[in-house]
N, C-alpha and C positions, 0 to 999 in steps of 0.2 A: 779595525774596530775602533769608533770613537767612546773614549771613556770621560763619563762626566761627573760632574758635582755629584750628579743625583746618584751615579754606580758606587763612590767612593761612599758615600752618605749606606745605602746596602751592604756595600761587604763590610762594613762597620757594626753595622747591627747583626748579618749573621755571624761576624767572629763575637759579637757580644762583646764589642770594646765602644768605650764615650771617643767620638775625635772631631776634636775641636775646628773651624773654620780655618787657623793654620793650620791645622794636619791634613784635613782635607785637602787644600792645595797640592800641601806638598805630596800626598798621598796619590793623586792625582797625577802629578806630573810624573810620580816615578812609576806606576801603572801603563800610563801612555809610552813610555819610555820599553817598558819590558814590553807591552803586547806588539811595540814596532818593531823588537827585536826577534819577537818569536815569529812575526812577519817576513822578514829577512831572511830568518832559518828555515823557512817553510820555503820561499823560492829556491833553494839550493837543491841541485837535480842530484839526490843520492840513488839513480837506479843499477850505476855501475858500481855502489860502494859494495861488495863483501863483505856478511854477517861476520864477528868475531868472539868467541866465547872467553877470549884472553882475559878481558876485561873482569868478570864474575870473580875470578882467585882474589879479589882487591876485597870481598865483601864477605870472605872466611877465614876465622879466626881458630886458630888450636884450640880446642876442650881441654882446659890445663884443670885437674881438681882443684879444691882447696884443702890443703894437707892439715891446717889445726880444722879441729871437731868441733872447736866454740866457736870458731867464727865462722865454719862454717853454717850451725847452728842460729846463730847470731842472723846471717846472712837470709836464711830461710826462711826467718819470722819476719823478716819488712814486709814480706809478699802477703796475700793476702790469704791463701791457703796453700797448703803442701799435698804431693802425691807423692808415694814411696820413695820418702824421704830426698824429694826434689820441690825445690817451689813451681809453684802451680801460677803462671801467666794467661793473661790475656790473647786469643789469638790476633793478630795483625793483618791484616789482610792489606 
């Protein structure tokens, strides 16, 4: 995929950021740089590689409480609502 002036000038406006005629460049070349690598990765024949679920443990963390009451309290009101007595987030998808 050739990435141009005019691509980098687009994903500027959709991230809603100003970038300048040097960013642009430079923006540019490091664009071209990534999508040649994800070209690269993309010829790599993974049909003998075996799925591994090993990986996953890296992205769970213990449920440690918070043992003071104020800060846990504290902690609760940045969010922007609570539910039985848990702050209440955004889902992530």
């Amino acid at each position: 995929m050739e990435i141009t002036k005019k691509d980098v000038e687009l994903a500027g406006k959709l991230a809603k950021m100003r970038v300048s005629p040097e960013e642009s460049a430079i923006y540019e070349s490091q664009l071209k740089a990534l999508f040649n690598w994800v070209q690269e990765l993309s010829a790599i024949n993974t049909d003998e590689v075996e799925l591994s679920d090993a990986q996953l443990s890296a992205f769970i963390r213990p449920d440690v409480p918070v043992r003071d009451e104020e800060q846990a309290a504290e902690l609760r009101h940045t969010f922007a609502s609570e539910e039985a007595d848990c702050a209440k987030v955004k889902k992530v998808l």
